[in-house]
C-alpha positions, 0 to 999 in steps of 0.5 A: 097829975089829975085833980085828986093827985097832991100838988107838990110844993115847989121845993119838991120840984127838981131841975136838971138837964134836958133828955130826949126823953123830956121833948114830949113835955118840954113840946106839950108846955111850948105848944099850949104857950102857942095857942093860948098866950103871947109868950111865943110869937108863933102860930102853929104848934111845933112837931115832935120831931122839931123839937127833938131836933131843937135839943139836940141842936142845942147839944151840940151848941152846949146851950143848956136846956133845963127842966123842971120835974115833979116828983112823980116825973111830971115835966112842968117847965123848961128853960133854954140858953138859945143862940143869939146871932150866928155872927161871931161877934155875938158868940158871948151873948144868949138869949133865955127862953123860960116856959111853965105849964099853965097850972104851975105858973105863979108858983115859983117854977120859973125862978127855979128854971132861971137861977141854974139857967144863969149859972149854966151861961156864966159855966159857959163863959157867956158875958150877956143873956138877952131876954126878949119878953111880951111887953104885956108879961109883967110875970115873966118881967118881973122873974127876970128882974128878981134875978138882976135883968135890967130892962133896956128897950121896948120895941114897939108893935113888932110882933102881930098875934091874937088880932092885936100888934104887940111890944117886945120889952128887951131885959139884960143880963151883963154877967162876969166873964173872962176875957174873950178868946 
């Protein structure tokens, strides 16, 4: 999109699944959150090829990976369910990622990416989402909030980034499941 160009409202915004052909905007929003926000904990941007390994590992998972499109097939977010722990025990539970390009933020993209990125968790028979979030993110706290997290820790100067020690607000989501098999 460049300066001249309409911004879409966000109802002409659209969420559908993640294609191979999305890992370069899906990579281009993750590495501006890397270099310039705390929403991710890491230092160094990620590769093409990471990412494309990313989805289809998420593929083969049957985590969903959703982003959201302007009209024009601009990518200007992405959610993710993500494994949670590799023990079995933990095979009901997912951690969400939920990312918007800078300029959309604040404009309703990510209720847009999490509502369908619920769904897809209670399609999959998964009972917990765990969202772990900045504590200094009050948007992204509050986003998830507005769809039924409770929020149930705080860990305390856990992650180290942008010369400070940072806090990590845990938030919940319990959803209605069957029963395990």
């Amino acid at each position: 999109m460049t300066p001249s160009d309409p911004i879409p409202s966000p109802a002409e915004i659209s969420v559908r699944r993640a294609r191979l052909a999305d890992c370069p905007g899906i990579l281009a929003i993750y590495n501006d959150a890397v270099l310039t926000t705390t929403a991710s904990y890491d230092y160094e941007p990620r590769t093409l090829a990471h990412r494309e390994e990313w989805l289809a590992a998420h593929e083969r998972e049957d985590l969903a990976v959703l982003v959201a499109e302007t009209p024009s097939g601009e990518i200007v977010g992405w959610s993710a369910l993500n494994k949670y722990h590799d023990r079995v025990g933990y095979r009901f539970t997912t951690e969400n990622s939920v990312y918007v390009a800078a300029p959309w933020r604040g404009r309703g993209v990510g209720g847009r990416l999490l509502a369908p990125l619920v769904a897809a968790a209670q399609a999959r028979g998964l009972h917990a989402i765990i969202a772990c979030i900045d504590a200094q993110n009050e948007a992204s706290i509050r986003l998830h909030q507005r769809f039924g997290f409770e929020r149930v820790g705080l860990f305390r100067q856990v992650g180290y980034k942008f010369d400070r020690w940072l806090d990590v607000a845990y938030l919940e989501l319990l959803l209605p499941a069957g029963r395990p098999e």
